[in-house]
PDB file of N, CA, C, O and CB in Angstrom:
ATOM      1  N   UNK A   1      15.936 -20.825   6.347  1.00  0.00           N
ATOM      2  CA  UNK A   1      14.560 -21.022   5.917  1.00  0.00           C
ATOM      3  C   UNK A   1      13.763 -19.742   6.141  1.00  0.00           C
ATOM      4  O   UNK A   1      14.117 -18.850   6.912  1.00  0.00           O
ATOM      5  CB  UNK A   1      13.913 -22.206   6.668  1.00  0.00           C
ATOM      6  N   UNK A   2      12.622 -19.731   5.377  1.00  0.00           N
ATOM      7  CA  UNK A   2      11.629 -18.302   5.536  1.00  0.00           C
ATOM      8  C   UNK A   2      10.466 -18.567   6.551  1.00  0.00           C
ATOM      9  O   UNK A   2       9.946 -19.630   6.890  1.00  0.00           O
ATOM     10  CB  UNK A   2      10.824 -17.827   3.956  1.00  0.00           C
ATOM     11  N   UNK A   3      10.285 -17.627   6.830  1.00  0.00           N
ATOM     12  CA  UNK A   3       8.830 -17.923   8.221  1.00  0.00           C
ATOM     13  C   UNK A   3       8.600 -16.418   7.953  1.00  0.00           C
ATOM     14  O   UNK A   3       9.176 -15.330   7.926  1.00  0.00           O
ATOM     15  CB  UNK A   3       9.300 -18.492  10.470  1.00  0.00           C
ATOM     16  N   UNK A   4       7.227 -17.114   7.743  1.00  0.00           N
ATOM     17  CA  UNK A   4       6.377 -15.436   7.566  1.00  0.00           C
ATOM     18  C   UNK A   4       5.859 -14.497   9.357  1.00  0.00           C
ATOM     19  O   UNK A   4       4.927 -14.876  10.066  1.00  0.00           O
ATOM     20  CB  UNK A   4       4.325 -15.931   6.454  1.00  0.00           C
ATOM     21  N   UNK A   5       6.473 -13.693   9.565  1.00  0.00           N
ATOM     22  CA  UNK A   5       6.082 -12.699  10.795  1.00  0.00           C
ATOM     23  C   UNK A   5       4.889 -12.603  10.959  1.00  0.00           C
ATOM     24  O   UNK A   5       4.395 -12.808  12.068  1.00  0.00           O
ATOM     25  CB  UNK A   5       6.479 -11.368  10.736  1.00  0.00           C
ATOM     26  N   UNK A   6       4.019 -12.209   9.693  1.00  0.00           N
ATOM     27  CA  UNK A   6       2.896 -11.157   9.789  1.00  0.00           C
ATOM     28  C   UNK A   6       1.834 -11.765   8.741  1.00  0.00           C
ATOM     29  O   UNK A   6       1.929 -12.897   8.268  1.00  0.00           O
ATOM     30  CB  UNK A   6       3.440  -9.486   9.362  1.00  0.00           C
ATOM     31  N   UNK A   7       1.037 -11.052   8.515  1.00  0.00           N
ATOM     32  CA  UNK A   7      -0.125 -11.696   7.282  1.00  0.00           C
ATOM     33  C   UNK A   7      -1.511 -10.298   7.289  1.00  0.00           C
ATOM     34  O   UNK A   7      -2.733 -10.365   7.423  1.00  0.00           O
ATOM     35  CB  UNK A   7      -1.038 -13.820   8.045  1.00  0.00           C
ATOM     36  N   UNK A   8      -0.341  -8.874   7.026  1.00  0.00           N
ATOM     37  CA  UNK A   8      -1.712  -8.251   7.276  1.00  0.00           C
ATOM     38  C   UNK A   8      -2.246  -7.692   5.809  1.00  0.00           C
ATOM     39  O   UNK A   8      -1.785  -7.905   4.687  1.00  0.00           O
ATOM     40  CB  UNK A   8      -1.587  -6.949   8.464  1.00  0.00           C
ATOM     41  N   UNK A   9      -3.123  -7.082   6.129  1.00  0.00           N
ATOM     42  CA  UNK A   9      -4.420  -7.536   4.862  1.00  0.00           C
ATOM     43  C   UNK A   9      -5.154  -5.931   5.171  1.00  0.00           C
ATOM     44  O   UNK A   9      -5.542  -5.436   6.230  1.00  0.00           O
ATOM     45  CB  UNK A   9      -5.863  -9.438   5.380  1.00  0.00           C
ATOM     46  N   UNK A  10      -5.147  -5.406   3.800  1.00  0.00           N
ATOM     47  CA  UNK A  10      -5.522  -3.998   3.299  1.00  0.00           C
ATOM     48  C   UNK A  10      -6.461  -3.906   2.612  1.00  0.00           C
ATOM     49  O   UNK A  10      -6.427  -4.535   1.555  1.00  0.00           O
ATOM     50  CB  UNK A  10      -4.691  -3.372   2.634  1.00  0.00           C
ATOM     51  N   UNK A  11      -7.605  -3.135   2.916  1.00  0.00           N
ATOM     52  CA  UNK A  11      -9.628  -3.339   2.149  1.00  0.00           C
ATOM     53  C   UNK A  11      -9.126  -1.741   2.045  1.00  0.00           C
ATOM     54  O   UNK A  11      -8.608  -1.121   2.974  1.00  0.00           O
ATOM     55  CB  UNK A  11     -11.775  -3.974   3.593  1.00  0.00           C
ATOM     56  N   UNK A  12      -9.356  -1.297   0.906  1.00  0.00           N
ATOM     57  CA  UNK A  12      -9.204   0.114   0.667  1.00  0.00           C
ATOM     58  C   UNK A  12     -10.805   0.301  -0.678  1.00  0.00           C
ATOM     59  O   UNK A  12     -11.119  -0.185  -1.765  1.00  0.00           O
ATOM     60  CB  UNK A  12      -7.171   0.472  -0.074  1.00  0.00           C
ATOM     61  N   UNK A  13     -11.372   1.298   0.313  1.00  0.00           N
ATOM     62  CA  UNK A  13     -12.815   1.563  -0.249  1.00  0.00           C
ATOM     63  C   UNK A  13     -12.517   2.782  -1.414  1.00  0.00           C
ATOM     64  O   UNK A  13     -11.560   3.544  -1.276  1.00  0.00           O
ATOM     65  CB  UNK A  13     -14.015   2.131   1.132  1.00  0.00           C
ATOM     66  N   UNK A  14     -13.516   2.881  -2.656  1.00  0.00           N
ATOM     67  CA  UNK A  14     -13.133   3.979  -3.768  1.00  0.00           C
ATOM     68  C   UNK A  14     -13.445   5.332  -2.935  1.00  0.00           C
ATOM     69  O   UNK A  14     -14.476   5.521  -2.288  1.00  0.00           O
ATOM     70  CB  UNK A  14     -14.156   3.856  -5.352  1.00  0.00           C
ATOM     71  N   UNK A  15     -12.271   6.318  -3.082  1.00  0.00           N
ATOM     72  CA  UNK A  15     -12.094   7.462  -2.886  1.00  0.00           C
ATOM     73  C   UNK A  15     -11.256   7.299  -1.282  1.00  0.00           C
ATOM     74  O   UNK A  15     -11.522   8.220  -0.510  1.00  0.00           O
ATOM     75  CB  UNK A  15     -13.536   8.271  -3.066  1.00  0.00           C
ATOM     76  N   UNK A  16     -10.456   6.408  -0.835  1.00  0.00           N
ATOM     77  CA  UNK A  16      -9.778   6.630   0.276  1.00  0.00           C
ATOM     78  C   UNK A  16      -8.630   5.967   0.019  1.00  0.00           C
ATOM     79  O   UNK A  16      -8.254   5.465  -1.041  1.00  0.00           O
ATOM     80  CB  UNK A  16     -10.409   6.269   1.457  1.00  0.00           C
ATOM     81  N   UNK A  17      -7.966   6.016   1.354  1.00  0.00           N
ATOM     82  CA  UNK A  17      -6.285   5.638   1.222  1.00  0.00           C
ATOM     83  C   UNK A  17      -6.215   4.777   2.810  1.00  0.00           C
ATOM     84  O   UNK A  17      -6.665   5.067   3.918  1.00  0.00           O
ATOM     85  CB  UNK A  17      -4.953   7.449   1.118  1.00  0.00           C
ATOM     86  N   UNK A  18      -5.399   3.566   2.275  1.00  0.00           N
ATOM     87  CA  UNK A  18      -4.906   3.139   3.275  1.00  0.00           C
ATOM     88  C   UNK A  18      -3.617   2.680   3.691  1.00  0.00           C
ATOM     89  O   UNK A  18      -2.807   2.322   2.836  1.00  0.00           O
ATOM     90  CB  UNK A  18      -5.487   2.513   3.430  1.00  0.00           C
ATOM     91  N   UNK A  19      -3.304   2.647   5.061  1.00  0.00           N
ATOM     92  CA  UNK A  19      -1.473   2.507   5.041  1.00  0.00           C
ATOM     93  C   UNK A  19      -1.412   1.189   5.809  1.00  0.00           C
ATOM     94  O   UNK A  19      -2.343   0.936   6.575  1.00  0.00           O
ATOM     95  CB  UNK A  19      -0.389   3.960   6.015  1.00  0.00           C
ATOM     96  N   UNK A  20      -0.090   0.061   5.634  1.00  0.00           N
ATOM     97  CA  UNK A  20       0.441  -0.270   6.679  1.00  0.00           C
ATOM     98  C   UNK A  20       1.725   0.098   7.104  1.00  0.00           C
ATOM     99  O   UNK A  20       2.214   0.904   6.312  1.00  0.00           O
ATOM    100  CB  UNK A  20       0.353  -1.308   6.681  1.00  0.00           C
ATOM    101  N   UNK A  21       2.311  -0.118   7.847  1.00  0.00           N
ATOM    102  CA  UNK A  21       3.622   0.619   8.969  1.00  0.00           C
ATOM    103  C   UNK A  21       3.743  -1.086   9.547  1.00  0.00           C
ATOM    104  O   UNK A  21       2.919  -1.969   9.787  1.00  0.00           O
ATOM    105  CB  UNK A  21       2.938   2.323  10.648  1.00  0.00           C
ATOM    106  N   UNK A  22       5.391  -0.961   9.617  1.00  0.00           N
ATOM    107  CA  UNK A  22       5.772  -2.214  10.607  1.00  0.00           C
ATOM    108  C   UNK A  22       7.062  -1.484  10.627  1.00  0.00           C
ATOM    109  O   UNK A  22       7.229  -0.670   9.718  1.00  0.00           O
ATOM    110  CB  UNK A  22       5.726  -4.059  10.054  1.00  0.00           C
ATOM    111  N   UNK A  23       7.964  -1.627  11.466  1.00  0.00           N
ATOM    112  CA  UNK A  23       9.028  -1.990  11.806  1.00  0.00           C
ATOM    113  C   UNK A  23       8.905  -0.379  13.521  1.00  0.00           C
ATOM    114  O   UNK A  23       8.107   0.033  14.364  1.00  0.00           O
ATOM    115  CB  UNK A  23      10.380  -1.978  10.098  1.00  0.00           C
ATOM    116  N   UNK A  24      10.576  -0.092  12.935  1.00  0.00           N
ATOM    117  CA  UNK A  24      10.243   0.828  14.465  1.00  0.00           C
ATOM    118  C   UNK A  24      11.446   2.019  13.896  1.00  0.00           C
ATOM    119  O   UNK A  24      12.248   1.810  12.986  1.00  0.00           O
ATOM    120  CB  UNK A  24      10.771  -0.256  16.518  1.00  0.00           C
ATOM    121  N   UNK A  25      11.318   3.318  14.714  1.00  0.00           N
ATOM    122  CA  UNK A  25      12.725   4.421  14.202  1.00  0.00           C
ATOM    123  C   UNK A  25      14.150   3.354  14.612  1.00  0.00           C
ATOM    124  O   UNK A  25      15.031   3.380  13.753  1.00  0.00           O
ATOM    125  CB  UNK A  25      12.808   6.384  15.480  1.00  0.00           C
ATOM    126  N   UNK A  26      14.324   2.764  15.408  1.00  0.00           N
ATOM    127  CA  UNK A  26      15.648   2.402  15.549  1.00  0.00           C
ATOM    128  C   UNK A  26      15.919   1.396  14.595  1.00  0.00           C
ATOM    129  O   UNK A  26      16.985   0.801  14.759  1.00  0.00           O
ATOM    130  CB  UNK A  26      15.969   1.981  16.863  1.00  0.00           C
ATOM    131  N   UNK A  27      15.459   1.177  13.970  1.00  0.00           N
ATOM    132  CA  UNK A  27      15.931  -0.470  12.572  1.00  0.00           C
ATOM    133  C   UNK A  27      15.047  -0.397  11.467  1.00  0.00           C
ATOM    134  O   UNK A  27      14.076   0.352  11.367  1.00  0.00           O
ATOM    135  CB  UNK A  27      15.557  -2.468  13.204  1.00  0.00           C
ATOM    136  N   UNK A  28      15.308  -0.932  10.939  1.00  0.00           N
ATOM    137  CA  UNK A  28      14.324  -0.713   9.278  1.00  0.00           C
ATOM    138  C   UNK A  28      12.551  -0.853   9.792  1.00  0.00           C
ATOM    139  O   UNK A  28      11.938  -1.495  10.644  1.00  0.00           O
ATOM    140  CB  UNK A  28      14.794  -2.525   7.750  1.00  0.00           C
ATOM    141  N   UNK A  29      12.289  -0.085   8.973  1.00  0.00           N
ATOM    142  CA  UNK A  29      10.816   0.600   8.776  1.00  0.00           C
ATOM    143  C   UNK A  29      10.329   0.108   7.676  1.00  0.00           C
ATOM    144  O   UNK A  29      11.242   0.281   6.869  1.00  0.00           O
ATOM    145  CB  UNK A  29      10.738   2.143   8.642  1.00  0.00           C
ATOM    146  N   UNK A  30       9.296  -0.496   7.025  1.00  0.00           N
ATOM    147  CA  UNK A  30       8.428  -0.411   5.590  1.00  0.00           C
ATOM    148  C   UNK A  30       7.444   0.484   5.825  1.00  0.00           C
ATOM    149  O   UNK A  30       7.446   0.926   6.973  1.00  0.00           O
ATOM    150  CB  UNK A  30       7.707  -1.790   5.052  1.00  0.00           C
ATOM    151  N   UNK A  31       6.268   1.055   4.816  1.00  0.00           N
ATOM    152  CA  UNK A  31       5.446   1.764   4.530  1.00  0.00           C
ATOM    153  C   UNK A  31       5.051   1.329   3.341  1.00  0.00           C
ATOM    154  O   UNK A  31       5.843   1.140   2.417  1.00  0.00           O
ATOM    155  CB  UNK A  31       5.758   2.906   4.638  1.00  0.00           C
ATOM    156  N   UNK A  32       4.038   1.170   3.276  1.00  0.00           N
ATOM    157  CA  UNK A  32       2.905   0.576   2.309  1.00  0.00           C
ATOM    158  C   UNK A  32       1.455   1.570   2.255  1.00  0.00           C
ATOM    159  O   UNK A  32       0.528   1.472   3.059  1.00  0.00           O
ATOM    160  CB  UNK A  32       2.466  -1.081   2.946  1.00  0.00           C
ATOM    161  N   UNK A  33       1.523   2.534   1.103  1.00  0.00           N
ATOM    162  CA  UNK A  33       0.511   3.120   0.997  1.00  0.00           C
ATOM    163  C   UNK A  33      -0.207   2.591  -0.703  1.00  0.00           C
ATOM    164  O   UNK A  33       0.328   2.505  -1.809  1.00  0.00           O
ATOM    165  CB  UNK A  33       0.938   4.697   1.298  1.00  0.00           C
ATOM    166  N   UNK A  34      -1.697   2.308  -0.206  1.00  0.00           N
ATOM    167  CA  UNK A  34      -2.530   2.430  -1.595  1.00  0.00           C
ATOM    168  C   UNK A  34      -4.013   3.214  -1.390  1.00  0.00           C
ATOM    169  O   UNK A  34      -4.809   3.374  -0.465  1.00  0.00           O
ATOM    170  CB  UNK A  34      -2.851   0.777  -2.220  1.00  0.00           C
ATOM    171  N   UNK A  35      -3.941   3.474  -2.333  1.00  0.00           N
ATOM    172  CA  UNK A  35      -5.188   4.622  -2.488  1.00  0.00           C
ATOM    173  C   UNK A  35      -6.023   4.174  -4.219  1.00  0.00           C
ATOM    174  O   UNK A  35      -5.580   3.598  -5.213  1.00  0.00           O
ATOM    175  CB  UNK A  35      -4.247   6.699  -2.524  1.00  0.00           C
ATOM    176  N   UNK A  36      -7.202   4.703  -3.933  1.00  0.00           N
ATOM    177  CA  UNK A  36      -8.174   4.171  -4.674  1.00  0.00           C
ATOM    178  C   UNK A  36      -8.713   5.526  -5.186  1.00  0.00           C
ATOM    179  O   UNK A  36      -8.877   6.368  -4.302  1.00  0.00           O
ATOM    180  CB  UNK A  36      -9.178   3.192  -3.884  1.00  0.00           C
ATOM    181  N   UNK A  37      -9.027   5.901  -6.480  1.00  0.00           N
ATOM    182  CA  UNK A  37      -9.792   6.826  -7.020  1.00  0.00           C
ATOM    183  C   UNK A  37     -11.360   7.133  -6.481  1.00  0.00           C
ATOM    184  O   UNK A  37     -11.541   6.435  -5.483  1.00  0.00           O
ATOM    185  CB  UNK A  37      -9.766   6.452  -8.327  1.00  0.00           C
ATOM    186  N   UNK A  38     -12.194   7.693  -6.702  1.00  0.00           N
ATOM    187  CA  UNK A  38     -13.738   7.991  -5.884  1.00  0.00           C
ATOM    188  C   UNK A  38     -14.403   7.451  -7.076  1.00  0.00           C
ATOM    189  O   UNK A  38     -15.628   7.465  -6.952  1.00  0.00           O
ATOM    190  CB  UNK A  38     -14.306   9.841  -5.375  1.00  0.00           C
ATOM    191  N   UNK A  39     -13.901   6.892  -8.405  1.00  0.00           N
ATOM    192  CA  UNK A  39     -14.411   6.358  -9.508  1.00  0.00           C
ATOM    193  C   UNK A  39     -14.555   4.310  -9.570  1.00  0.00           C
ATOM    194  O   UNK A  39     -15.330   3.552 -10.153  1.00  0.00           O
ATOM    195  CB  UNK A  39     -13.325   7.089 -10.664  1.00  0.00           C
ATOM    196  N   UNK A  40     -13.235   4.067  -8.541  1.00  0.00           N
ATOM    197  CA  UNK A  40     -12.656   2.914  -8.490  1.00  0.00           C
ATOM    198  C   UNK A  40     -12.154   2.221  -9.734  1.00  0.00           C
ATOM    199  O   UNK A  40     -11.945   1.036  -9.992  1.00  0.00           O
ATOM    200  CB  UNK A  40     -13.454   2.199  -7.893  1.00  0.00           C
ATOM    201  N   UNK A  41     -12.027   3.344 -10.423  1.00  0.00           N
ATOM    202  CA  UNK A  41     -11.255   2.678 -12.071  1.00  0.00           C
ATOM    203  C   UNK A  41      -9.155   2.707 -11.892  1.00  0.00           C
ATOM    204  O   UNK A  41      -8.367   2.118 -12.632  1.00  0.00           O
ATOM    205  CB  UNK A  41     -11.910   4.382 -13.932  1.00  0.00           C
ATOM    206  N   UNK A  42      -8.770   3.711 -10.517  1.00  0.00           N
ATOM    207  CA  UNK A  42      -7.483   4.088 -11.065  1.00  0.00           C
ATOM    208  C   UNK A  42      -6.904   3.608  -9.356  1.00  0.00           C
ATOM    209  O   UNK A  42      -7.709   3.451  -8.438  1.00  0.00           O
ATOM    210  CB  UNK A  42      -7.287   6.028 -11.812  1.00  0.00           C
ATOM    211  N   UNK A  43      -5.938   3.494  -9.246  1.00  0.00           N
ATOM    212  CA  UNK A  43      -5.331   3.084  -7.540  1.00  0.00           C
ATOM    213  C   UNK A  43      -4.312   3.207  -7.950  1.00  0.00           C
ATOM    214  O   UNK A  43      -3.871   2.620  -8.938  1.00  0.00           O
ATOM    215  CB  UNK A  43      -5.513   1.627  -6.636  1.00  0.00           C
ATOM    216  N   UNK A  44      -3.508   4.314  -6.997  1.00  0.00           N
ATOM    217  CA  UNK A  44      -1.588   4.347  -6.824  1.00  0.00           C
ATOM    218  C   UNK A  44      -1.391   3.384  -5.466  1.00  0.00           C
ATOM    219  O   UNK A  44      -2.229   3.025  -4.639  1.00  0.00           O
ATOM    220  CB  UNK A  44      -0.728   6.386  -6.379  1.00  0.00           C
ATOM    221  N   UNK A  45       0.081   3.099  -5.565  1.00  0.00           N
ATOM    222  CA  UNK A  45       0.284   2.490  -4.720  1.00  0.00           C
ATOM    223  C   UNK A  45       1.927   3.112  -4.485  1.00  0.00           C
ATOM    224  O   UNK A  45       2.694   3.279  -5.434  1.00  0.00           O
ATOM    225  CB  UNK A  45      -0.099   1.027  -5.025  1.00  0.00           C
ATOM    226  N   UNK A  46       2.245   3.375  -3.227  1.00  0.00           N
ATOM    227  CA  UNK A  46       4.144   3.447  -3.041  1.00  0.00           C
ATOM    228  C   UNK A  46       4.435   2.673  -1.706  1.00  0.00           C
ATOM    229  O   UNK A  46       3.672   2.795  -0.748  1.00  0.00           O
ATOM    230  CB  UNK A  46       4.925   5.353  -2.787  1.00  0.00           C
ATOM    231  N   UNK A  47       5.150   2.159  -1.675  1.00  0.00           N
ATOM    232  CA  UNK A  47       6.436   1.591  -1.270  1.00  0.00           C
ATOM    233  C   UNK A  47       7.813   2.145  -0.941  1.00  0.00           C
ATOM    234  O   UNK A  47       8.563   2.572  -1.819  1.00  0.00           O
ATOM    235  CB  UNK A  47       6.662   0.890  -2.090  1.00  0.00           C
ATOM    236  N   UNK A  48       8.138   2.124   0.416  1.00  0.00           N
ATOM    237  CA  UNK A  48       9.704   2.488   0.884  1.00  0.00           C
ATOM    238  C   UNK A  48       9.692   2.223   2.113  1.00  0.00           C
ATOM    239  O   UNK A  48       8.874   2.291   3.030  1.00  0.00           O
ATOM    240  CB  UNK A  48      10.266   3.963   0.726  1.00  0.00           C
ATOM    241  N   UNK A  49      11.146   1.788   1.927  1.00  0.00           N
ATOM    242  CA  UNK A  49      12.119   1.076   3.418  1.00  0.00           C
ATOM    243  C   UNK A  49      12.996   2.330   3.723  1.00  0.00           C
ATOM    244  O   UNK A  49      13.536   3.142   2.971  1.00  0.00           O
ATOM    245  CB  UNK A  49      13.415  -0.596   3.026  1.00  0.00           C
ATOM    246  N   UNK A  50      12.949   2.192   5.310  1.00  0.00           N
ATOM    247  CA  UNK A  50      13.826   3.226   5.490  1.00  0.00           C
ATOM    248  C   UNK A  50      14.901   2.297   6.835  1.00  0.00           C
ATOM    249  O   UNK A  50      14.607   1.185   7.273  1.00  0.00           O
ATOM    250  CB  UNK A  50      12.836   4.889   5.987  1.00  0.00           C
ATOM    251  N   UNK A  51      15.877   2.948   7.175  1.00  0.00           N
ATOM    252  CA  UNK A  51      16.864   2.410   7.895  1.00  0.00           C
ATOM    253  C   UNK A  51      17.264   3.303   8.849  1.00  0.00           C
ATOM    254  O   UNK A  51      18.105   4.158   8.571  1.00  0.00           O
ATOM    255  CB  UNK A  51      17.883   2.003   7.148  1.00  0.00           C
ATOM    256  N   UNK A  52      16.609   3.192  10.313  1.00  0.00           N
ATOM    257  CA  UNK A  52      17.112   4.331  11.353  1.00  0.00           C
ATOM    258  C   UNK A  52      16.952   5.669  10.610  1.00  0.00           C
ATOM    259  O   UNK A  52      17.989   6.328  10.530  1.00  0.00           O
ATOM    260  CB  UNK A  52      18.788   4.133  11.848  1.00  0.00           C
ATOM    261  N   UNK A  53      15.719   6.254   9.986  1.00  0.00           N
ATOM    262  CA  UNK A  53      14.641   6.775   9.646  1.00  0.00           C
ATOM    263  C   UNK A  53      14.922   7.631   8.329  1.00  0.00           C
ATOM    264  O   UNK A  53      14.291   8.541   7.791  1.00  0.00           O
ATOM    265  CB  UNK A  53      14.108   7.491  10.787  1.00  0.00           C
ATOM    266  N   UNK A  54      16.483   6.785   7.928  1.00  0.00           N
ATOM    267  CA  UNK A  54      17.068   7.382   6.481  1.00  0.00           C
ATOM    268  C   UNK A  54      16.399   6.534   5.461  1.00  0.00           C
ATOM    269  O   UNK A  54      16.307   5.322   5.653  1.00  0.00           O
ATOM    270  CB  UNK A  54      18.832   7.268   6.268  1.00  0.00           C
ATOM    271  N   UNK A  55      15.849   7.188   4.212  1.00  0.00           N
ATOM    272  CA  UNK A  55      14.790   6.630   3.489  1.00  0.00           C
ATOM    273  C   UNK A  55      16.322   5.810   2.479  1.00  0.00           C
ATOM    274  O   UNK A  55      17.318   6.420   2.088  1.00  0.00           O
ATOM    275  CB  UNK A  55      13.377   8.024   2.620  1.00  0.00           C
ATOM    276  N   UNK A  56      16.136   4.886   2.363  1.00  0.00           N
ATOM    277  CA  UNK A  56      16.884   3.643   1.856  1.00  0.00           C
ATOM    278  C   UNK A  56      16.593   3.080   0.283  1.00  0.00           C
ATOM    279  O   UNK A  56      17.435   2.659  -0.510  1.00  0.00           O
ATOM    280  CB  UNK A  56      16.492   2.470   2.875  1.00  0.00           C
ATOM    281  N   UNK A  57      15.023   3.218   0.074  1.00  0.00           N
ATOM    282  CA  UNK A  57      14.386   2.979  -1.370  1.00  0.00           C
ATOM    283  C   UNK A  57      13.027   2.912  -1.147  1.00  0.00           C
ATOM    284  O   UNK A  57      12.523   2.608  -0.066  1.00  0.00           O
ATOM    285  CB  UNK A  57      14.845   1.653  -2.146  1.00  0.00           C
ATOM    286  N   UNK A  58      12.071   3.362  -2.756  1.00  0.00           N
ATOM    287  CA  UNK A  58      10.948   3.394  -2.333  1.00  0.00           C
ATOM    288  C   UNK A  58      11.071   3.289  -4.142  1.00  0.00           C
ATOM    289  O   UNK A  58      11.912   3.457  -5.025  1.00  0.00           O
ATOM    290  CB  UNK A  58      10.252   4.622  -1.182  1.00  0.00           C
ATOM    291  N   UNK A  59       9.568   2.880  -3.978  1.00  0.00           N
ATOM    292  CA  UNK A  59       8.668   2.337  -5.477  1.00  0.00           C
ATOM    293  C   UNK A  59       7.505   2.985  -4.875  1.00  0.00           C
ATOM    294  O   UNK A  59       7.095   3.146  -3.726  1.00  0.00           O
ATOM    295  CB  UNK A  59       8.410   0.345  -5.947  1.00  0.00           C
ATOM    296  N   UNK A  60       6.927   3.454  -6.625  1.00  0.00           N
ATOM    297  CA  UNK A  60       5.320   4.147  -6.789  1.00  0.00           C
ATOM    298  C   UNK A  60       5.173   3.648  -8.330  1.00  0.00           C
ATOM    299  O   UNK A  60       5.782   3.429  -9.377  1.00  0.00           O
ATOM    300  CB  UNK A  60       5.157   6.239  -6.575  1.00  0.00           C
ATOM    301  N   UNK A  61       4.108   3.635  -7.785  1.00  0.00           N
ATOM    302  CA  UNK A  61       2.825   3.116  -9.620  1.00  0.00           C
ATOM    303  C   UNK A  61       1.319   3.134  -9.556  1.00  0.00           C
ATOM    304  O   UNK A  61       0.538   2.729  -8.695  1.00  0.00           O
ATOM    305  CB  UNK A  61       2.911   1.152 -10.227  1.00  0.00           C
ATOM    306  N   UNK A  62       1.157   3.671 -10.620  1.00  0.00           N
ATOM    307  CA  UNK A  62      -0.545   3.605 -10.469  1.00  0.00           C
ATOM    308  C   UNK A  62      -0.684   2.722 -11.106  1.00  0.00           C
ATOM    309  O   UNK A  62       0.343   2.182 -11.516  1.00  0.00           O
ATOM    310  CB  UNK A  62      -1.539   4.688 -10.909  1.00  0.00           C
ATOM    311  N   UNK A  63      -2.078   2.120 -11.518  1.00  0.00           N
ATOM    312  CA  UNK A  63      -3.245   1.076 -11.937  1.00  0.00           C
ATOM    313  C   UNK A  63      -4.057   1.474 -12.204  1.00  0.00           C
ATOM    314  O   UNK A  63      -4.606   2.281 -11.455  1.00  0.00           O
ATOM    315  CB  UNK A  63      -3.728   0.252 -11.267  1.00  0.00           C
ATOM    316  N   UNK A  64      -4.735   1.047 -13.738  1.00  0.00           N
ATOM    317  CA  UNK A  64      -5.672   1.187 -14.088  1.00  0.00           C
ATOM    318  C   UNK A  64      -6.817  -0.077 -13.556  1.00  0.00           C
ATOM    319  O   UNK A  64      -6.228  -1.080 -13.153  1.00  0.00           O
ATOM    320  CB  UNK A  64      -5.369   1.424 -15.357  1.00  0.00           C
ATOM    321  N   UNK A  65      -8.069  -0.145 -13.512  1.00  0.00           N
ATOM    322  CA  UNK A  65      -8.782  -1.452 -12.759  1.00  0.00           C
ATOM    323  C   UNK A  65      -9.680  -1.467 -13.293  1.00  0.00           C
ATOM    324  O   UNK A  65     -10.171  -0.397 -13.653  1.00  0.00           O
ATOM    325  CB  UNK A  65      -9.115  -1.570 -11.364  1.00  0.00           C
ATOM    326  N   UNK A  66     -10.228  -2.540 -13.551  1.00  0.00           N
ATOM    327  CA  UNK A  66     -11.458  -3.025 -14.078  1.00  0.00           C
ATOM    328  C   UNK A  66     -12.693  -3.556 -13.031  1.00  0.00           C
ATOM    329  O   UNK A  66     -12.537  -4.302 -12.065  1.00  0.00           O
ATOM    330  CB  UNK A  66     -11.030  -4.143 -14.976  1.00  0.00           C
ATOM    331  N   UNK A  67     -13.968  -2.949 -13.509  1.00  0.00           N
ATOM    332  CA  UNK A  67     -14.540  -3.503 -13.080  1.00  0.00           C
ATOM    333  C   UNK A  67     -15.614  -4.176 -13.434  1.00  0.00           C
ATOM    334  O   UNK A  67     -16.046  -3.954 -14.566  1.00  0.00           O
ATOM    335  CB  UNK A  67     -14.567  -3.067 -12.522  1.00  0.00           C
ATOM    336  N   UNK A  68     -16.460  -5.357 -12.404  1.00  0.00           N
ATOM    337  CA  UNK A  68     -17.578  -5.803 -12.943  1.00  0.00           C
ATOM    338  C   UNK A  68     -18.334  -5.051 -13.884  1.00  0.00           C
ATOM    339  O   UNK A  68     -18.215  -3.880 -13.525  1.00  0.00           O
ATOM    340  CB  UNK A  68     -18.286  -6.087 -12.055  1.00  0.00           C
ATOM    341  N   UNK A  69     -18.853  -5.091 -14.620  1.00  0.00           N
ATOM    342  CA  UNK A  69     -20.428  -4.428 -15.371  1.00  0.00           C
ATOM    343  C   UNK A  69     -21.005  -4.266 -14.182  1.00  0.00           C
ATOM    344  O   UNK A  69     -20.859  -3.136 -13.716  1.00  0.00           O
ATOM    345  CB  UNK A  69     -21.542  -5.482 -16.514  1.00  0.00           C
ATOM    346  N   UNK A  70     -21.929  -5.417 -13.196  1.00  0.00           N
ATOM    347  CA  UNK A  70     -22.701  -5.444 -11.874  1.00  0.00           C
ATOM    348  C   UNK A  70     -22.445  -4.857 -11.135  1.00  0.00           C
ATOM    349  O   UNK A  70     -23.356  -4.507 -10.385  1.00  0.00           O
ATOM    350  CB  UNK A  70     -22.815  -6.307 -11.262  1.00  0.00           C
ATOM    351  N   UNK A  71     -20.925  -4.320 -10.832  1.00  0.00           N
ATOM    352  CA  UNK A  71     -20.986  -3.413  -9.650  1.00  0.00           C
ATOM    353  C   UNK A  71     -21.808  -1.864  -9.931  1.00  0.00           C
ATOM    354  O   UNK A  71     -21.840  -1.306 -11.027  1.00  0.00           O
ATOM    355  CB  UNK A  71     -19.360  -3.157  -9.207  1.00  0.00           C
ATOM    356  N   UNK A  72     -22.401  -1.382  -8.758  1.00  0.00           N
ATOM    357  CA  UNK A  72     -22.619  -0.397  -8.332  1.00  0.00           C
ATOM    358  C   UNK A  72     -22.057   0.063  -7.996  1.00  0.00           C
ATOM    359  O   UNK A  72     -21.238  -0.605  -7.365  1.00  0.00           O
ATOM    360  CB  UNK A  72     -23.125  -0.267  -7.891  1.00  0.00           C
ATOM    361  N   UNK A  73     -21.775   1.777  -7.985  1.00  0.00           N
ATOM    362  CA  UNK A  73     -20.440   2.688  -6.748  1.00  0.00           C
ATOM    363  C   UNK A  73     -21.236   3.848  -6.916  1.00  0.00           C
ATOM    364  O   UNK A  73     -20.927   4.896  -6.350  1.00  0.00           O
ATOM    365  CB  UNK A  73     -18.326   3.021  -7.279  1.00  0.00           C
TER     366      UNK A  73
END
């Protein structure tokens, strides 16, 4: 069966970057980076696991984003 560990939660403001990190150097590692344009129209995001600190696989993609009409920035 699955049981969730964790439940963490990423607020990334336009024009900055934010990361999470879990695991440790001796056993698998994730990395979770997303970043936001200073426009808030565009956000990359990458992804990679590493294994006793050998990079194993990783994913990247940007996004285009929409926003309200109402917002202000």
């Amino acid at each position: 069966s699955k049981r969730v560990l964790a439940q963490p939660r990423l607020q990334v403001q336009a024009g900055s970057t934010g990361v999470i990190e879990a695991g440790n150097a001796d056993g698998i590692s994730l990395r979770l980076e997303v970043g936001v344009d200073t426009t808030a129209t565009r956000a990359t995001w990458s992804f990679e696991w590493r294994d006793r600190g050998e990079l194993m696989g990783e994913q990247r993609a940007g996004l285009m984003l929409s926003r309200p009409r109402e917002a202000s920035y």
